[in-house]
N, C-alpha and C positions, 0 to 999 in steps of 0.2 A: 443217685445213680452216678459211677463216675467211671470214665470209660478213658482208656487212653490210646491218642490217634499218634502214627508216625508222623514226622513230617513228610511230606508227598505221598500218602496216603488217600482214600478216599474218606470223605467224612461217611460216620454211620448215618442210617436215617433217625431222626428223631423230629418231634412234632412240636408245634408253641402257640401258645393260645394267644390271638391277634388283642387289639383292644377290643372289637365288637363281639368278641367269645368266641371268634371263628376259630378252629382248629388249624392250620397250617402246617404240612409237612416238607420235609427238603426235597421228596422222590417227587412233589409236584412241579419241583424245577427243573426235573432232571432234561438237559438239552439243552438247557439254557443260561443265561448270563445270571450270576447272583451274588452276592455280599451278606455275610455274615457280619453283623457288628458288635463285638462283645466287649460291656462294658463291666468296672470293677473298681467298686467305691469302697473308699479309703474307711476303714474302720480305726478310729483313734480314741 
């Protein structure tokens, strides 16, 4: 999947499975205070 967002855009909704297998989506936050933290490991 590869989607691409504007800057100042709203992010699309997409879903990530937690460590406990739980399902989590982003419209569960919606109203709310949230961080996205994407990380991106160096392939050498």
């Amino acid at each position: 999947m590869n989607i691409e967002v504007e800057v100042g855009s709203p992010a699309p909704d997409f879903k990530l499975t937690a460590n406990d297998g739980q399902q989590i989506g982003l419209t569960e936050y919606q109203g709310k205070s949230r961080v996205v933290l994407f990380f991106v490991r160096e392939y050498n």
